[in-house]
C-alpha positions in Angstrom: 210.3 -15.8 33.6 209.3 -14.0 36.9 210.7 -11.4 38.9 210.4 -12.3 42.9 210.5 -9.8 45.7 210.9 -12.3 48.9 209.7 -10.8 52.0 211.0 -12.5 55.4 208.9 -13.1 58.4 209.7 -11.5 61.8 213.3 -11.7 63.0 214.3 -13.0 59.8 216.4 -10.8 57.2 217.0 -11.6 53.4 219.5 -14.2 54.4 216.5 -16.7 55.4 215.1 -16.9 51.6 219.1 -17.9 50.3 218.3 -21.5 49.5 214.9 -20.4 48.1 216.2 -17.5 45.5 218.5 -20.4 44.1 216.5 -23.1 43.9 213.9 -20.0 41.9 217.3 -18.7 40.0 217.7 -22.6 38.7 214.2 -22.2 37.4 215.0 -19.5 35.3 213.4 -16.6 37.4 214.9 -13.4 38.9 214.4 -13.7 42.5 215.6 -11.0 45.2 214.9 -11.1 48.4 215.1 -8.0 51.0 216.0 -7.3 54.4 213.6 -5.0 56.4 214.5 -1.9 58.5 215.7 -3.0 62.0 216.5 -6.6 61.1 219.8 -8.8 60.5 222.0 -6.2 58.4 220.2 -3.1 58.9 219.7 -3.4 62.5 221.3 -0.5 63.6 219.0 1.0 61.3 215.8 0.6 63.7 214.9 2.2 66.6 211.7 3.2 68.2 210.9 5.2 65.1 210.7 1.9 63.2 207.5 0.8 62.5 204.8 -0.5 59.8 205.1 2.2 57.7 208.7 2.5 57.7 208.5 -1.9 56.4 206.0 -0.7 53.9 208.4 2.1 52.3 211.2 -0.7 52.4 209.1 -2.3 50.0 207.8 -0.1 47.8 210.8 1.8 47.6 213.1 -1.2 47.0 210.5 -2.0 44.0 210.9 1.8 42.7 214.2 2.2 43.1 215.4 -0.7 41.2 212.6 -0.2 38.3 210.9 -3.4 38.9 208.2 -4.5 36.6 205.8 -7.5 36.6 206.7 -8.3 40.3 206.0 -11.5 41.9 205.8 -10.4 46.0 206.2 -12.6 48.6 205.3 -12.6 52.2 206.2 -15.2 54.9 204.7 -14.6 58.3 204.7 -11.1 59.4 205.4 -10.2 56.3 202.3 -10.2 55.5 201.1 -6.7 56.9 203.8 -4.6 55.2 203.3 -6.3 51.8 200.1 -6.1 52.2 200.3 -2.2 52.3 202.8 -1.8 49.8 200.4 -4.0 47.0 198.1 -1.4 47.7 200.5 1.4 46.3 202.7 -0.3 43.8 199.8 -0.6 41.0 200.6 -1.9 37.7 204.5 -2.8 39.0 202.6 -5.9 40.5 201.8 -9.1 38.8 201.2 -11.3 41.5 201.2 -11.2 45.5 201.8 -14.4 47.2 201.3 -15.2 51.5 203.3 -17.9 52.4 201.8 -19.2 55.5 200.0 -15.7 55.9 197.0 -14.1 54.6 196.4 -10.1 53.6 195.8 -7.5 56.4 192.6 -5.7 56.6 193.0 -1.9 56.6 192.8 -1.3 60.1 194.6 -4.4 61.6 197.8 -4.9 63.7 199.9 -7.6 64.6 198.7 -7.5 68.1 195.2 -8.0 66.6 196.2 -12.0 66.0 197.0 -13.1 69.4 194.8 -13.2 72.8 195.2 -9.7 75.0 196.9 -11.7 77.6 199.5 -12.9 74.7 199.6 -9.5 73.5 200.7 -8.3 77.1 203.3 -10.8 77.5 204.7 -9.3 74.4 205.2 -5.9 75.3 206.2 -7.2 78.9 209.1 -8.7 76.5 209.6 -5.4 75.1 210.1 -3.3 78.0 212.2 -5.8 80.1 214.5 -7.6 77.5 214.1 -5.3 74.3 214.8 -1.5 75.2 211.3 -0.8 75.3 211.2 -1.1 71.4 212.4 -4.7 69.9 210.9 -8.4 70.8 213.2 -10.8 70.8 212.7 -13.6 69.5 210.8 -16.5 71.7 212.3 -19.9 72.5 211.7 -22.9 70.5 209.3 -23.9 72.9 207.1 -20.9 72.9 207.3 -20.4 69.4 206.2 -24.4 68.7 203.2 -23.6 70.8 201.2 -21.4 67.8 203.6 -22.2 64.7 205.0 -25.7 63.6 208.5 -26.7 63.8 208.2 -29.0 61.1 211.0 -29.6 59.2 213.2 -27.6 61.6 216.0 -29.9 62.7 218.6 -28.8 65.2 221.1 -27.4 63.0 218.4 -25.4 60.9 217.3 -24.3 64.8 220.7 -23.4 65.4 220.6 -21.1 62.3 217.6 -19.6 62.8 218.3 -18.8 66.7 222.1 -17.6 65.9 221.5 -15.1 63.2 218.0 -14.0 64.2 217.3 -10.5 65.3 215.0 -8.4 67.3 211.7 -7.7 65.6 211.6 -4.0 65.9 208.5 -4.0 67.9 206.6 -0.6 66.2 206.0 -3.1 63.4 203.7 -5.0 65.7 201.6 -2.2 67.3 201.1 -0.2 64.2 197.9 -0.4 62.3 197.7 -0.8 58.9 196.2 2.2 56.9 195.1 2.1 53.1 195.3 1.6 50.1 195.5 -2.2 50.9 193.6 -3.7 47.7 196.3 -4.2 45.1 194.7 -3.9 41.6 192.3 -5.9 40.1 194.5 -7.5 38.0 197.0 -9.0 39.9 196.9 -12.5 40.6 196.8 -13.4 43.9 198.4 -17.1 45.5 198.4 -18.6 49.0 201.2 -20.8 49.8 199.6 -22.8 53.3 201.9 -25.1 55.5 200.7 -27.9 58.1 199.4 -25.5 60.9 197.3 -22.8 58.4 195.9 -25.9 56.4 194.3 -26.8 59.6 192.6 -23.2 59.8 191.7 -23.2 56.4 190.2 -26.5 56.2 188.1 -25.9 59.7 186.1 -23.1 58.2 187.7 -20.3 59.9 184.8 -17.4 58.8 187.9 -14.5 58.6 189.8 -16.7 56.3 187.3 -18.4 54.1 187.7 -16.5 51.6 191.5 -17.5 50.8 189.8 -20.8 49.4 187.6 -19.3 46.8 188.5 -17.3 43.6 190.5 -14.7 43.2 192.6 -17.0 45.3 195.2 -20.0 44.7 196.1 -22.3 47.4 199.2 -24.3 47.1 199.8 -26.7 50.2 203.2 -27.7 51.7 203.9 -30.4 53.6 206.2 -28.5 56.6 206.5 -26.2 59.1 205.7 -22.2 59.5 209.3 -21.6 58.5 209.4 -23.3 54.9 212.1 -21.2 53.5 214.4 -22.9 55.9 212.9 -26.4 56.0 212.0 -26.9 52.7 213.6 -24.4 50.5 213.6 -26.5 46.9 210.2 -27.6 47.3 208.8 -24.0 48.4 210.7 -22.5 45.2 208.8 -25.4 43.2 205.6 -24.7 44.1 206.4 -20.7 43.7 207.5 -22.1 40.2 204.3 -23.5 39.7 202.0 -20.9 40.4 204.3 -18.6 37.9 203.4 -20.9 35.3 
């Protein structure tokens, strides 16, 4: 059996991957999931200090702390940048890293880096008139439908996800990523694509073709970007799967 470190996306805390860790607990794995610096229970813990690096330490040092060997990680989303920097420090602790409707960073990268400039500025506009100058809220449905799918996301799962989300501290976003961001040769690496990234992988994308080719395993979900909320069971199936 597998031991799961679950990574939430932006404005999400470890509360998003509940339905997910027990469906993977019914499996027979050990699944934990952890809430971020700056985010649902720790947000009094963020500030303008909070930023990529501080994510990245949450990581490894959760790992560390709590001995963890043979780890399964898991990134949704945003996630995806600080798990990406802590697989590049964790060596032979990690088994497997898996993106879930993600893909690795490049050393170098930023949040910012995946949006138009004029996107980008609307952000920080955000930021400094809503957020304190350091925390984004999160967008409305609408805006947030126009780049990632609501699939799956019915109005009481919305009503979830609006009432208990939180600020992304907003350091996390403008931060680049520095090395080590390989993770070891050894470690098996999965990609866990929902409706919207299927459509960029499938187009040819040149940045992302290489998710489709060895080292790499796709697994493809029918659902939106937030599959931990609208199709908990059947993500925790196909994270069953590729543990197999």
């Amino acid at each position: 059996m597998t031991t799961f470190v679950l990574v939430p996306g932006a404005w999400l805390g470890a509360w998003a991957w509940q339905d997910t860790t027990d469906a993977l607990q019914e499996h027979g794995h050990t699944a934990l999931a952890l809430t971020l610096t700056g985010l649902a229970e720790r947000a009094e813990e963020g500030g303008p200090q909070t930023d990529l690096d501080t994510h990245i330490a949450d990581i490894t040092d959760f790992v560390e702390k709590n001995d963890l060997r043979d780890v399964t990680l898991v990134a949704h989303s945003y996630a995806a940048a600080p798990v990406t920097g802590a697989a590049g420090r964790l060596g032979d602790r990690l088994e497997r890293v898996v993106y879930v409707d993600s893909a690795p960073f490049a050393a170098g990268m930023c949040m910012l880096d995946l949006m138009p400039p004029e996107a980008a500025d609307q952000l920080s506009q955000q930021v400094a008139a809503h957020g304190d100058g350091c925390r984004l809220p999160m967008p409305p449905f609408e805006i947030l439908g126009l780049s990632n799918s609501l699939d799956g996301l019915d109005e009481d799962r919305r009503d979830v996800l609006s009432a208990r989300a939180t600020p992304q501290p907003f350091g996390t976003y403008t931060q680049r990523l520095a090395g080590p961001v390989e993770p070891g040769p050894g470690v098996d690496r999965v990609l866990v694509a929902c409706r919207n990234f299927q459509g960029l992988l499938d187009s040819g994308v040149p940045m992302l073709a290489f998710l489709n080719h060895a080292p790499w395993r796709r697994f493809d979900l029918s659902t939106g970007h937030w599959p931990m909320l609208s199709a908990p069971a059947e993500l925790a199936d196909i994270l069953h799967t590729a543990v197999s």
